[in-house]
C-alpha positions in Angstrom: 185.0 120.0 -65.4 182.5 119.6 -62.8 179.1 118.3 -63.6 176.2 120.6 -63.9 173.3 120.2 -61.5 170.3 118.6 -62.6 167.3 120.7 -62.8 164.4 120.1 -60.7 161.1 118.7 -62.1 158.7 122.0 -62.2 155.5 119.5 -64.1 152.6 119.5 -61.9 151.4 116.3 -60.2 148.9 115.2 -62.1 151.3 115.4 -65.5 154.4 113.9 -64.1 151.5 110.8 -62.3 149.7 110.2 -66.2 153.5 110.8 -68.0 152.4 113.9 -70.5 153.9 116.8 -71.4 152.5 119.7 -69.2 153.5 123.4 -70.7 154.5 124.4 -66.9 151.6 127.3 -66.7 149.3 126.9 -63.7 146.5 125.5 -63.5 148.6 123.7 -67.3 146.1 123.0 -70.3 145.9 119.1 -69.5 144.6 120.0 -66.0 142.4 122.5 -67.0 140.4 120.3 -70.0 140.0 117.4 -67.7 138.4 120.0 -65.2 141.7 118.9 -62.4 143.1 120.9 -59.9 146.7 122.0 -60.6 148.5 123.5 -57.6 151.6 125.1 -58.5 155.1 122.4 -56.9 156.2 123.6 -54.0 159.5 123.3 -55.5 159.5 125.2 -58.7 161.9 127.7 -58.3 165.8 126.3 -58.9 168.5 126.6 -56.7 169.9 128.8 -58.9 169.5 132.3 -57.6 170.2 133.9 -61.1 168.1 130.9 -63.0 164.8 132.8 -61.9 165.0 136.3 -61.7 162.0 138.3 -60.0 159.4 140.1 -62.2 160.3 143.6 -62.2 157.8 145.6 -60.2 155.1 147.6 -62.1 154.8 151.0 -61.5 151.2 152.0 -59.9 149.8 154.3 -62.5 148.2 157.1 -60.4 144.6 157.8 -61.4 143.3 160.7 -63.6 141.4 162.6 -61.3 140.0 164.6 -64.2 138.7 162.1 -65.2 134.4 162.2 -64.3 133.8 159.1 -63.9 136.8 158.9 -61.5 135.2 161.5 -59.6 131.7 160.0 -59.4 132.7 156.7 -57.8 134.6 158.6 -55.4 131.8 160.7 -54.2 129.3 157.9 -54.4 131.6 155.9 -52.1 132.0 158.9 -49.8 128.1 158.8 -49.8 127.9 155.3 -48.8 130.9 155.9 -45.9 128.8 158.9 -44.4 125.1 156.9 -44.7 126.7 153.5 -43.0 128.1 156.2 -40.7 125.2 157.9 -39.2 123.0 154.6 -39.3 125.6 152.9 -37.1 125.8 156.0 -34.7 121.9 156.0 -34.7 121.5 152.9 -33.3 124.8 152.8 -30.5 124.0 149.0 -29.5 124.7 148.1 -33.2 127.8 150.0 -33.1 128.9 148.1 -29.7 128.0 145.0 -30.4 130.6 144.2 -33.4 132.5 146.1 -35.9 130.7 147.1 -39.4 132.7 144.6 -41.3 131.5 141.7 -38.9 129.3 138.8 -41.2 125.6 138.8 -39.9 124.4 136.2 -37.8 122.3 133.6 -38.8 119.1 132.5 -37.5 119.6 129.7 -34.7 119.1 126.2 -36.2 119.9 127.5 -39.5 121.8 125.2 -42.4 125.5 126.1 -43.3 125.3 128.9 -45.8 126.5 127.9 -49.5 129.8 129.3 -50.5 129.6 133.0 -51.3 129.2 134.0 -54.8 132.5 135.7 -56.3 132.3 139.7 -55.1 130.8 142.0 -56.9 131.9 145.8 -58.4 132.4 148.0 -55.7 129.2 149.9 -56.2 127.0 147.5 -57.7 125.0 146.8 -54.4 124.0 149.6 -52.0 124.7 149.2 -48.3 122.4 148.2 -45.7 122.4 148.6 -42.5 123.2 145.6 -40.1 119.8 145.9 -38.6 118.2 145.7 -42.2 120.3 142.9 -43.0 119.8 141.0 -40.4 116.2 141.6 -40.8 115.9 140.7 -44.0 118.3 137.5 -43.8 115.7 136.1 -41.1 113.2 137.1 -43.1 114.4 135.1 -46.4 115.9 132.0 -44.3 112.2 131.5 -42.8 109.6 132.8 -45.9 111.7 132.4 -49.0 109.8 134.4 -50.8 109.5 134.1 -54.7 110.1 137.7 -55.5 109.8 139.2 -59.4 113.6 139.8 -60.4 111.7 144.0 -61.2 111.0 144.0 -57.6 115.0 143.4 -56.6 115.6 146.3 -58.9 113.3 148.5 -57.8 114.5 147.8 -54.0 118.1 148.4 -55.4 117.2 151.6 -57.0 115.6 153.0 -53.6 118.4 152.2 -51.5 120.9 153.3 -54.2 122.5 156.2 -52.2 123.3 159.5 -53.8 126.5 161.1 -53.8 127.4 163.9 -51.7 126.5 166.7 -54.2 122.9 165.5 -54.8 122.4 164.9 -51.4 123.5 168.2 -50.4 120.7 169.5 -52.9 117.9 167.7 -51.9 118.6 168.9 -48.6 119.1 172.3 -49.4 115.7 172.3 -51.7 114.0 170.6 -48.4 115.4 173.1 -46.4 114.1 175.5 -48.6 110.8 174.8 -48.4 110.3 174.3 -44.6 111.8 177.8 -44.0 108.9 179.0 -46.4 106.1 176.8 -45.0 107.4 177.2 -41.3 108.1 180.6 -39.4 108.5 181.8 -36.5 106.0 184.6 -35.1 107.1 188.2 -35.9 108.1 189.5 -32.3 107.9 193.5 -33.3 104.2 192.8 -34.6 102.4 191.0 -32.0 105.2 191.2 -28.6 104.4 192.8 -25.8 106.4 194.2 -22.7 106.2 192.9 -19.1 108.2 193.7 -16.0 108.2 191.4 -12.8 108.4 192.7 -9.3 108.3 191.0 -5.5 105.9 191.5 -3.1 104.7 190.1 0.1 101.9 187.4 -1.0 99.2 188.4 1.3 99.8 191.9 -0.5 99.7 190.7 -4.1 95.2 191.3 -3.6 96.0 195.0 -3.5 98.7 196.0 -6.1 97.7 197.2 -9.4 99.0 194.6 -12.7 99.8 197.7 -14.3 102.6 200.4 -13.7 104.1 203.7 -15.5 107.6 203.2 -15.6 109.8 206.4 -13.6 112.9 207.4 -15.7 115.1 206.2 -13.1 113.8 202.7 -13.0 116.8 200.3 -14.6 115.3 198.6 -17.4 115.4 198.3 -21.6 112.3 199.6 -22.0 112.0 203.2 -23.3 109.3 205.4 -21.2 106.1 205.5 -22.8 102.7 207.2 -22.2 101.3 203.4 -21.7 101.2 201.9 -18.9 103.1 198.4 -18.7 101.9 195.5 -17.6 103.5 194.1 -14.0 103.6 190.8 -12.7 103.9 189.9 -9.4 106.0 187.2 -7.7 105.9 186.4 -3.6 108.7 187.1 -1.8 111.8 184.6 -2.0 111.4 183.2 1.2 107.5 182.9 0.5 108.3 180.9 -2.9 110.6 178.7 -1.4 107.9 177.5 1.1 105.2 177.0 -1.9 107.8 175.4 -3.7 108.4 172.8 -0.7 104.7 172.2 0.1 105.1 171.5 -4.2 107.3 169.1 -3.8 105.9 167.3 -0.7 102.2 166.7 -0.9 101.5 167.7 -4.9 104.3 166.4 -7.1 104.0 162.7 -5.7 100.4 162.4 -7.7 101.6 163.7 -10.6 105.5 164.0 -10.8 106.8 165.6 -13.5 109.0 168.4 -12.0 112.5 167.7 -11.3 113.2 168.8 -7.5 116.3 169.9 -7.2 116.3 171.1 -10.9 113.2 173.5 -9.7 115.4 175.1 -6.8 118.2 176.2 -8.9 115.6 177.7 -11.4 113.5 179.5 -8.5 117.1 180.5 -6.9 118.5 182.0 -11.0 114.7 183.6 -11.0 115.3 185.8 -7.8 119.1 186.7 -8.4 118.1 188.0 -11.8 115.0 190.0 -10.0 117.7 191.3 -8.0 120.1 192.4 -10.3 117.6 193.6 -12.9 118.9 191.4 -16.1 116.5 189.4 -17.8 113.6 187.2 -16.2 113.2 183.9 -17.5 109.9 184.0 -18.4 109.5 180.0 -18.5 110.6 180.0 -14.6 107.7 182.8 -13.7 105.3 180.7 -15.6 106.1 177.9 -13.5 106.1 179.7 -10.5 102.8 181.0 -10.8 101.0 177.8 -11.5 103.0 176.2 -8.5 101.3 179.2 -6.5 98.1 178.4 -7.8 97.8 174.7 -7.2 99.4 174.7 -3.8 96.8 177.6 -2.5 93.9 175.3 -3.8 95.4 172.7 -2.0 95.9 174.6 1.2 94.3 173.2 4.5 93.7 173.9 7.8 97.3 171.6 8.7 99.1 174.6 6.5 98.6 177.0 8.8 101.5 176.3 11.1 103.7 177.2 7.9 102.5 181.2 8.8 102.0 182.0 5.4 98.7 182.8 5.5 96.6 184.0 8.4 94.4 180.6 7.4 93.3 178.4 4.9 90.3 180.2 3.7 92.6 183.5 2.6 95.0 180.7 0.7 92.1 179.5 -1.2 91.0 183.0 -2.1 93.8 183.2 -3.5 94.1 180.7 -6.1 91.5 182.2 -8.9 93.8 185.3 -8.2 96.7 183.4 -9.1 94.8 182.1 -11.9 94.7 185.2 -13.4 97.6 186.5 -13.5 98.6 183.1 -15.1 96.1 183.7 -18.1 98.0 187.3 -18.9 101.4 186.3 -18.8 100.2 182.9 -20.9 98.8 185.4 -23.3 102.3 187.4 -23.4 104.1 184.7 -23.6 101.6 183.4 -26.9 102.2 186.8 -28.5 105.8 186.6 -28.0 106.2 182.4 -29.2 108.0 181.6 -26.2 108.3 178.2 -25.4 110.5 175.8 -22.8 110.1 173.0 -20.9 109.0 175.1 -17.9 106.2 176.9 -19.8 104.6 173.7 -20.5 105.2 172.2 -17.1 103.3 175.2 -15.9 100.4 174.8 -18.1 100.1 171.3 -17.8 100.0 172.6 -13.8 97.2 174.7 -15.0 95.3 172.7 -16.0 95.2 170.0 -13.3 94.2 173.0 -11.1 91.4 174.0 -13.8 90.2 170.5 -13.3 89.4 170.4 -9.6 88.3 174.4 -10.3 85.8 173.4 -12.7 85.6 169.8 -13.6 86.4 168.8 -17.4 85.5 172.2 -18.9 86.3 173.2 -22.3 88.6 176.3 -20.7 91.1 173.1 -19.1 90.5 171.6 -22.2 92.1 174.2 -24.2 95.0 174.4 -21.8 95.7 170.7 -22.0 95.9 171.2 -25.7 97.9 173.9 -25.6 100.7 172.2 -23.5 100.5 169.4 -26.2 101.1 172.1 -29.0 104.3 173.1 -27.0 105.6 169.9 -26.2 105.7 169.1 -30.0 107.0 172.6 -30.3 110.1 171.3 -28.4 110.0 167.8 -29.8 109.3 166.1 -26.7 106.9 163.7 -28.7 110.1 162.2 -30.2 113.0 162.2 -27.7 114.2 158.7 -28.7 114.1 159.1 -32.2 117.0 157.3 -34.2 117.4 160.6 -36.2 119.2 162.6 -33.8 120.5 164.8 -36.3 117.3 165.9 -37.8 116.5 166.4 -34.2 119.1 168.7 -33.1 118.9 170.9 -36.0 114.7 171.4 -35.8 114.0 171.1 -31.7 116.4 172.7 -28.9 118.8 170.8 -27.7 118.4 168.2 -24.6 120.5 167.5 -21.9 120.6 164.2 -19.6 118.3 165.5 -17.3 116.1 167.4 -19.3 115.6 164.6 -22.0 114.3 162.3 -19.0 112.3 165.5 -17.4 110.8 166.0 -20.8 110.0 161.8 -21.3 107.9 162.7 -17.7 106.0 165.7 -18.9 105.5 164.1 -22.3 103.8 160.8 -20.6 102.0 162.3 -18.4 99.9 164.8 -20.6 99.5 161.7 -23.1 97.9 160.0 -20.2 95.5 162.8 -19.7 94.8 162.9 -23.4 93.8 159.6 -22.8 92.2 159.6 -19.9 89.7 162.0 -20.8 88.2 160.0 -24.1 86.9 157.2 -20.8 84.9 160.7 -19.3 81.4 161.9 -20.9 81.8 165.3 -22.7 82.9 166.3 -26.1 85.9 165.1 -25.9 84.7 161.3 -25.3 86.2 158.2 -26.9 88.8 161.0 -28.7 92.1 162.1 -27.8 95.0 164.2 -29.4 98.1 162.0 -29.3 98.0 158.9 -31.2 100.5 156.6 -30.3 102.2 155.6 -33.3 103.2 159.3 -33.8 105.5 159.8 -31.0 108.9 157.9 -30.3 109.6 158.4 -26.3 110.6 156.0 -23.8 109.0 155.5 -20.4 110.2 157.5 -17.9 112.6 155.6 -15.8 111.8 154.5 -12.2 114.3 156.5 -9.9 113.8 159.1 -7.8 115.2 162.8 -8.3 118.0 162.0 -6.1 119.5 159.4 -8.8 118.5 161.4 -11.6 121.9 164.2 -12.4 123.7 165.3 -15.8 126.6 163.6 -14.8 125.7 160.0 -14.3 123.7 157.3 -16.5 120.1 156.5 -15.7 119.8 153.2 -13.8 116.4 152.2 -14.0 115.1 150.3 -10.1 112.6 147.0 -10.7 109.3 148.1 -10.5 109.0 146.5 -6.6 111.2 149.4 -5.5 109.1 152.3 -4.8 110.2 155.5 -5.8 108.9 158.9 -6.8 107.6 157.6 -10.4 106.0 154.3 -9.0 102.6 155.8 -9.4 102.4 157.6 -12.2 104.5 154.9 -14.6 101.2 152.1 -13.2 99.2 155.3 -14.3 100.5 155.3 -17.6 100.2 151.2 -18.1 96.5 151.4 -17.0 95.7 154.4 -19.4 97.1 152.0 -22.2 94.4 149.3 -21.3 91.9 151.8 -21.9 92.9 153.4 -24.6 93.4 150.3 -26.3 89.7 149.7 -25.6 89.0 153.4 -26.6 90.3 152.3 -30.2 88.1 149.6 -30.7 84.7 152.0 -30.5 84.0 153.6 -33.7 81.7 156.4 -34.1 80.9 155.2 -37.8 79.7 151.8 -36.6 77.7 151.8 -33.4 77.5 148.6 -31.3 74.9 146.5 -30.3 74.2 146.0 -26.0 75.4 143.3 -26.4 78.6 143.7 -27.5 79.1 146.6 -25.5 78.8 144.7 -22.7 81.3 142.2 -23.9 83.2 145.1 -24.2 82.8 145.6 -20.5 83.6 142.0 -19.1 86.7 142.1 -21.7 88.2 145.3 -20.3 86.9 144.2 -16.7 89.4 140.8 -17.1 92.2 143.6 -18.6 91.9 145.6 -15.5 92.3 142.3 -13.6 95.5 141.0 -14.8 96.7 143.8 -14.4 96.4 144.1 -10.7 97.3 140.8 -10.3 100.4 140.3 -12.8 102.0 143.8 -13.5 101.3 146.2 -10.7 104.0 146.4 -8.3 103.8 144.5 -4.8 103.6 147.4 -2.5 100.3 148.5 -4.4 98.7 145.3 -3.3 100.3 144.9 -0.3 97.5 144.4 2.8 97.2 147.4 5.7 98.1 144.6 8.2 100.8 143.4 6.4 102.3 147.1 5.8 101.7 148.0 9.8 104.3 145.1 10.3 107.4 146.8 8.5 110.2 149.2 10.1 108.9 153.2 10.3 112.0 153.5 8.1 111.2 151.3 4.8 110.6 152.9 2.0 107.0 151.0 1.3 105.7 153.7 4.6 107.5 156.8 3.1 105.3 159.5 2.9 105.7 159.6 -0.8 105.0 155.5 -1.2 102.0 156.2 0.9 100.8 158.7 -1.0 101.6 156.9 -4.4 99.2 153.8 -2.9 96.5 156.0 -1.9 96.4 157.6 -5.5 96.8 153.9 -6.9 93.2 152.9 -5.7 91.3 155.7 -5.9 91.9 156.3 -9.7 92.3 152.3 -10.3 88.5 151.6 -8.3 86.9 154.3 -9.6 87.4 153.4 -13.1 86.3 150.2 -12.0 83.3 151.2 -10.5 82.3 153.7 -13.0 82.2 150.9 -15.4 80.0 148.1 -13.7 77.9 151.5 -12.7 75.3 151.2 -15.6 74.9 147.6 -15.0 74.3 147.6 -11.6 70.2 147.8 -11.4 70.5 144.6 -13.8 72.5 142.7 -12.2 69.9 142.7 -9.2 67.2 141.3 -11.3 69.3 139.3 -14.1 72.4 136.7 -13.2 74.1 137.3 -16.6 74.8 140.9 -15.6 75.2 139.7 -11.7 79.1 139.9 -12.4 78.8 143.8 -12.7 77.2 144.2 -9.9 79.4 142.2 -7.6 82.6 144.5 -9.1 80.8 147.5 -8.6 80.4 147.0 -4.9 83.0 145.5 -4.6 85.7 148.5 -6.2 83.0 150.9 -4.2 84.0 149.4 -0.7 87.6 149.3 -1.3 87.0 153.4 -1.6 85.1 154.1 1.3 88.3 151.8 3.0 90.7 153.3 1.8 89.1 156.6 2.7 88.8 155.2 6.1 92.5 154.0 6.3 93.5 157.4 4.7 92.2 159.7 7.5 94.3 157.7 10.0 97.4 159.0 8.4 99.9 161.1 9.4 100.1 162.9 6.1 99.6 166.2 4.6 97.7 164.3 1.6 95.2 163.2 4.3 93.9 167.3 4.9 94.1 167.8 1.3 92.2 165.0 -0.4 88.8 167.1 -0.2 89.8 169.3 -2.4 90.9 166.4 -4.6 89.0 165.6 -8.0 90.2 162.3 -8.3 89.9 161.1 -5.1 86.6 162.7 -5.0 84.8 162.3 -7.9 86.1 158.1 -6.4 84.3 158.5 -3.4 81.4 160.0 -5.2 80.8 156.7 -7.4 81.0 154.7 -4.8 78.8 156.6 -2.5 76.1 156.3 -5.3 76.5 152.4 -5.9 75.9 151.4 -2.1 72.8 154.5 -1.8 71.6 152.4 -4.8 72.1 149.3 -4.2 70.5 149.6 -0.3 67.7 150.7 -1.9 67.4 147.8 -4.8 67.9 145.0 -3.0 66.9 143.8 0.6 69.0 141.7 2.8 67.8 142.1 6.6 71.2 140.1 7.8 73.6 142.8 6.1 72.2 145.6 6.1 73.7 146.9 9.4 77.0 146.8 7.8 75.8 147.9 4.2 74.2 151.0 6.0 77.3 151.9 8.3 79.2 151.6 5.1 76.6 154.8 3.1 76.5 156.8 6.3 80.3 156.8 6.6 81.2 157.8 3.2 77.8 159.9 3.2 79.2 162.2 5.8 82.5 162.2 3.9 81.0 164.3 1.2 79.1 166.6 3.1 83.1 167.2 5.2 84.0 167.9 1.3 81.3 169.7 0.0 82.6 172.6 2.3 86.1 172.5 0.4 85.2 171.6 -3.0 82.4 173.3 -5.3 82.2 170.4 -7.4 81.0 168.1 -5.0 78.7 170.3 -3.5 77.1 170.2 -7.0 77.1 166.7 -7.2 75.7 166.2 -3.9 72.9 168.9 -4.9 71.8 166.5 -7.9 72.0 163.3 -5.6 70.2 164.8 -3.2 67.5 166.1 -5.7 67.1 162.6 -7.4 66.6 160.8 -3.8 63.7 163.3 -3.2 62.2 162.9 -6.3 62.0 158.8 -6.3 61.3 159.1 -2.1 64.6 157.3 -1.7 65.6 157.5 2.6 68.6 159.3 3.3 71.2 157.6 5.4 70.2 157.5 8.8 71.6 160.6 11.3 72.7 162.7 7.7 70.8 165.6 6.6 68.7 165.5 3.4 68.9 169.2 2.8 70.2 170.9 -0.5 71.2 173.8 -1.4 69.5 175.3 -4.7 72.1 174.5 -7.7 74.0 177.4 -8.3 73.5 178.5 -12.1 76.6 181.9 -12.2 79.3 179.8 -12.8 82.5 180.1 -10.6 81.2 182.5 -8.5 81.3 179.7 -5.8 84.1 177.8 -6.5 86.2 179.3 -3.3 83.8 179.2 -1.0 85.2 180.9 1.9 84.4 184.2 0.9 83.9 186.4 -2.7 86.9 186.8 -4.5 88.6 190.2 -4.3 89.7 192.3 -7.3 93.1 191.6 -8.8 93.5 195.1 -10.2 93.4 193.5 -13.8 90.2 195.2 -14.9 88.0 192.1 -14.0 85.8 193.0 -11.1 85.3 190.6 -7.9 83.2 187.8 -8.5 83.8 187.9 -12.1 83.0 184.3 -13.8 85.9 182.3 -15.1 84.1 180.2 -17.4 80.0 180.1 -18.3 78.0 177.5 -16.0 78.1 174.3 -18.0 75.1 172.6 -16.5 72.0 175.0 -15.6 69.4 174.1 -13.0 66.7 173.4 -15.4 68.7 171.1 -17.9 69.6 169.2 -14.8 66.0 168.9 -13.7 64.9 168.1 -17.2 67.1 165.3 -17.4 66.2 164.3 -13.6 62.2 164.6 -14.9 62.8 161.9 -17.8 63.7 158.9 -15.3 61.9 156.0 -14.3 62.7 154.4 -11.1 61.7 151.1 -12.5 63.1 151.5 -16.0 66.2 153.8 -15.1 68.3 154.8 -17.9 71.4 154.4 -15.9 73.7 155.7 -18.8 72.0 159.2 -18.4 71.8 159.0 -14.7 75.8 158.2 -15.1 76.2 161.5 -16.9 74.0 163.4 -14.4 76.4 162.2 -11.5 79.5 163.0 -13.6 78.3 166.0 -14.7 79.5 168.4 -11.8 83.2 166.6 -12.7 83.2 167.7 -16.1 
């Protein structure tokens, strides 16, 4: 008989090591009261293939779905799938950077973590996303708050998600309520029928806005005893040569039109004129402010373009244009249309309204307007992480128009906030508040790189492109309106303090020209004259761009030493003002000097400019002023060359633009009064200020009738300023004791 084999020990170590009896369970009972580890022998099974026979398998008992609270788990961990879901889409560089599952990271320099606690149930904790978590891991490694065990409940029962059903309802009730708070304008109550037509633009004086539709005109619009209203376009060839002036001497100041996006819309326009279907009415909008800017900013260096017979019957025609702006705006009100291009022609509009007029309340109103729109289409939060709540409320964006829109967006903020640093009603106030809005800056490429099909790569700020101006634009506007925020119309400061307002938004300015603008804006004349014709800092567009850069950047700078400048003559703590103020107000007259040398359209058309205007106009008053305050016989051969030259600038101007001619009328009356010399070889003659409004604002000749119903000559907008407020106000001044504050209104008044 052959002997058996002898089983193998199956005791754990620490029995078979201390000799007791262990009951062969792992971890056995002697190991577990002394509080021992008890591994399981690697060798406890038996040679014996039929000694130890495997468990048999359990069946999986398949789960009741009947049963509720079955159900409820299931939706709540569908709810917790779908809300980890749309937060990780929300935010794509969490999504990129590791998969959901990955552990957070800790803060650098942090201690090991302690071993995790055992795992909770399933739905005992809600999930967070990993930007929370990280947040609030950085937030506990560095604080370590003592936080009441209530508040971790109450936390835990706000982000508790819902399931799927309850979230569906508190949608549905939201939904609910916003479609019986919000509606949309009742189009058979207050819409209004217009047809479009082509017409030679030198004819578009003597056509009629209205028309009686024949029977055998092609259209969807029954025949009716009432005449419709007709608005007319130029001719395609006509429009395609406004759209290029556009592009080339306009859009660079304030460029917020997509170039080759405009063509295609202007080409769609005309083939659907053509054909007879439907006008996009976004497009004429467009169109019609593009005519009415670009005639304003006709010059005599347009002519060769054989549009017009001159300059003077372009500019006749812009109030014309004006017009027939203002009807189809109406239309288009009535009938709640709104796009991207509506709004790019109002915001067009307006920056014609504001070298028609100045700041009046009428661009006012159309600057808010174009706000109201923008939000209308959501602009004001492009770059929100809800982009569902997004598409379903605002229409949808593509590449390009997203980036178009982030342009428009920026640059009627910057307005808004430019206009709170001018005197008026509207001062130390704007409309868009920052922390209400969720768009990007636009990017800094031209129009060229910008195209549906590839990513925006954003150029360094030295590369000048078609955005290099108005992106500094938008940086210097923040500097102000961070300073705008700090004046409160409940607690009026002291002199004092406003003046340390002054020096502290003086030192902003500053840095900023010396850290954050680009090169090329500081770049020296000398220094520029030096580089290839063919580098892109002497493009017509860069040139431009740097000419814009210093006229708004100095004249804010001047305007704001301005009132201290008589002080700082007589006191040294305020001498610091009055060194800027000349100092910003000779770099203008320079770079109005430098500017006429160019080979530029922007050279003919600055006149008729505001900004670069209303520039020249501050610092013509700071160096007429401070000639006659102060008295130094070994430069004032230089200081009076200086006056004369940018003297006899404004009177070249005062032909082309009604607002300085208005301004130069009150300068001209204040240097009377107070026996102040004129500059030598200039004349000191005025003109009695004009008190009928616009009647004068093209001054080439009276404005023919449109064949609206408004006669010729009729007044745009009542005269803001009348000849004997403005004399009043000159009456109350002191030489000696000049309330410079008040004089600074005076000389911004024909601006505004």
């Amino acid at each position: 008989m052959a002997r058996q084999q002898r089983k193998r020990q199956i005791s754990c170590h620490f029995c078979r090591m201390r000799k007791l009896r262990c009951n062969r369970e792992f971890p056995c009972s002697n190991c577990t009261s002394r509080g021992v580890a008890c591994p399981e022998p690697q060798h406890a099974a038996t040679s014996d293939a039929s000694a130890v026979r495997p468990a048999p398998a359990k069946k999986p008992v398949r789960p009741n779905t009947g049963d509720p609270d079955i159900q409820n788990r299931l939706e709540r961990l569908e709810g917790l799938l779908q809300g980890l879901s749309r937060q990780l889409e929300s935010v794509p560089e969490l999504a990129a950077a590791q998969p959901p599952m990955a552990s957070f990271a800790a803060p650098p320099f942090a201690p090991p973590p302690p071993p995790p606690p055992p795992p909770p149930p399933v739905f005992a904790a809600p999930v967070v996303a990993p930007s929370q978590a990280q947040a609030q891991t950085q937030t506990q490694t560095q604080t370590h708050p003592q936080t009441h065990p209530h508040h971790h409940l109450q936390a835990h029962h706000l982000q508790q998600p819902l399931p799927l059903k309850i979230q569906d309802l508190t949608n549905n009730a939201l939904l609910v309520e916003e479609y019986c708070i919000v509606s949309k304008t009742s189009n058979s109550i207050f819409s209004d029928h217009v047809i479009f037509r082509a017409c030679p633009i030198r004819s578009i004086t003597q056509l009629s806005s209205f028309t009686f539709q024949s029977p055998g005109f092609s259209s969807s619009i029954a025949l009716t005893a009432e005449p419709t209203r007709c608005i007319w376009l130029p001719n395609r060839d006509e429009a395609d040569a406004l759209v290029q002036k556009y592009m080339a001497d306009i859009s660079p100041m304030h460029h917020f039109i997509h170039g080759p996006h405009l063509r295609r819309l202007v080409t769609e326009l005309y083939a659907s004129l053509k054909s007879g279907s439907q006008v996009p009415v976004g497009t004429v909008v467009l169109l019609l402010a593009i005519c009415a800017i670009v005639t304003y900013s006709w010059t005599p260096h347009d002519d060769e373009k054989k549009l017009f017979q001159d300059s003077k019957e372009a500019n006749s025609q812009t109030l014309i244009w004006v017009k027939i702006l203002f009807n189809l705006l109406e239309i288009c009100q009535r009938n709640d249309h709104s796009s991207i291009e509506c709004v790019q022609g109002l915001t067009l509009l307006t920056t014609t309204l504001f070298n028609l007029e100045g700041i009046s309340p009428t661009a006012r109103a159309m600057l808010a307007r174009a706000i109201f729109l923008s939000r209308e289409l959501g602009l004001h939060r492009i770059d929100h992480p809800d982009t569902d709540s997004f598409c379903q409320k605002y229409p949808p964006l593509t590449r390009l128009t997203a980036e178009v829109g982030r342009r428009l967006w920026w640059h009627l903020v910057g307005v808004d906030w430019m206009l709170a640093r001018f005197p008026g009603p509207q001062e130390g106030t704007y409309l868009v508040n920052p922390n209400q809005m969720a768009v990007r800056k636009p990017a800094n490429i031209n129009d060229e790189d910008l195209d549906e099909d590839r990513e925006i790569v954003d150029k360094p700020m030295d590369q000048p492109t078609i955005m290099s101006y108005s992106l500094h634009r938008i940086r210097f506007l923040e500097l102000f309106r961070e300073f705008t925020d700090r004046t409160t119309f409940s607690k009026p400061s002291s002199a004092s303090q406003q003046y340390d307002t002054v020096l502290q938004m003086d030192a902003a300015i500053d840095r900023f020209m010396a850290h954050e603008a680009s090169p090329f804006f500081r770049i020296d004349v000398k220094e520029l004259e030096k580089l290839p014709p063919d580098d892109p800092w002497r493009s017509p567009t860069a040139i431009i761009n740097r000419y814009m850069y210093s006229f708004y950047l100095y004249s804010q700078c001047c305007r704001l030493h301005l009132p201290y400048l008589a002080r700082g003559t007589v006191d040294p703590a305020y001498a610091h003002s009055r060194q800027a103020c000349l100092r910003s107000a000779r770099i203008i007259t320079q770079r109005v000097q430098q500017l006429v040398k160019e080979e530029v359209g922007f050279a003919h058309m600055m006149l008729r400019l505001g900004v670069a205007m209303h520039g020249l106009f501050l610092a013509t008053i700071a160096l007429v002023f401070d000639l006659c305050l102060t008295n130094d016989v070994a430069d004032d051969g230089s200081r009076q060359q200086e006056v004369e030259h940018a003297w006899r600038t404004l009177e070249n101007a005062e032909v082309q633009s009604s607002t300085v001619a208005r301004g130069m009328n009150i300068l001209r009356h204040i240097m009377e009064k107070y026996k102040i010399p004129f500059p030598t070889g200039v004349s000191g003659h005025h003109e009695p200020i004009q008190t009928n409004g616009h009647t004068n604002y093209i001054p080439q000749g009276q404005i023919p009738a449109d064949a609206m119903g408004m006669p010729a000559g009729m007044p745009l907008a009542k005269p803001h300023h009348t000849e004997q407020e403005i004399e009043g106000h000159i009456s109350k001044m002191d030489l000696e004791d000049v309330d410079w504050e008040r004089l600074c209104w005076e000389f911004d008044a024909p601006f505004i």
